[in-house]
N, C-alpha and C positions, 0 to 999 in steps of 0.2 A: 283712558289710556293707562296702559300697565307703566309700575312701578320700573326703571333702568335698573339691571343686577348690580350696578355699582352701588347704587344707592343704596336699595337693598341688602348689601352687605355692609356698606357703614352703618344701616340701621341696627345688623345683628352686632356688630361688633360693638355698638351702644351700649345695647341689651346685654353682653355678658364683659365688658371691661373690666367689671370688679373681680370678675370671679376666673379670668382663664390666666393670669398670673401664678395661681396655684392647682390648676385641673394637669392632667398628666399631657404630653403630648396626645396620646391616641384618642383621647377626651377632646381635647382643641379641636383634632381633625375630622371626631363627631360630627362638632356641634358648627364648625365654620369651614370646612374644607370642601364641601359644594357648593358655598356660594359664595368664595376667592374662586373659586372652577367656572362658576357663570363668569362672574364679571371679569375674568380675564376674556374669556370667550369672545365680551362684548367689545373688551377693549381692544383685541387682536381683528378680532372684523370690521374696527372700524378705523383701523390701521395704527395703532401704536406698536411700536417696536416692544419686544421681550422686557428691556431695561425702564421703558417708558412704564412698562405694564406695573412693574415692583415699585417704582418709584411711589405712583398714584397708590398703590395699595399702602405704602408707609406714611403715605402722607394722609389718607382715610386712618390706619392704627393713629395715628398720630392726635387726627380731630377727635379721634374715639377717647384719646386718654392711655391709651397704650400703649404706646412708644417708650416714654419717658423713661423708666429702665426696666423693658423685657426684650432684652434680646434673642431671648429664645422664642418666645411668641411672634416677634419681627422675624427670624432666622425661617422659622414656620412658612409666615406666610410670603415669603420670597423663594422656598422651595417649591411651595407645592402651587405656585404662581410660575415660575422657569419649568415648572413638568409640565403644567399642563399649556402652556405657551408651545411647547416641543413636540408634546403628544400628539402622534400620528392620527388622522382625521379616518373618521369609520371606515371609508371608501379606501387606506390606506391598510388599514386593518384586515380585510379580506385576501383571502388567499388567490393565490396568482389563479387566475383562469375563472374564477367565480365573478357573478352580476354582483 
């Protein structure tokens, strides 16, 4: 059985706690901004509301060690958690009249 993307992404954010306190934003969004992208995905298909989705993800920063005081790292991954919660779905993405 495959790994859940939530999990997954607590694993990564394990993996790099010590170090995304001082990487640049566009670095964070490297190294963690597809897999806050999956497990919102998972969390949205399996019906948590937008606000339910950031909550779990501060509360993962938070098991990671992260929270404590980076509010910019938190601010991160509650953006780019609310985009892609909103993000129109492929099938919305295509141009009117196309399969």
């Amino acid at each position: 059985m495959s790994e859940s993307a939530v999990s997954a992404l607590l694993d990564a954010m394990l993996a790099l706690a010590d170090e995304l306190p001082a990487l640049p934003p566009s670095e964070r969004a490297r190294l963690l901004r597809d897999s806050v992208c999956a497990a919102v995905d998972e969390l949205r298909a399996s019906g948590r509301s937008s606000a339910r989705a950031v909550q779990i993800l501060r509360e993962l920063a938070t098991d990671a060690g992260i929270a404590a005081n980076n509010e910019d790292v938190m601010n991160d991954f509650a953006t780019w958690c609310t985009d892609r919660y909103y993000a129109p779905t492929n099938l919305e993405r295509r141009p009117k009249g196309r399969p």
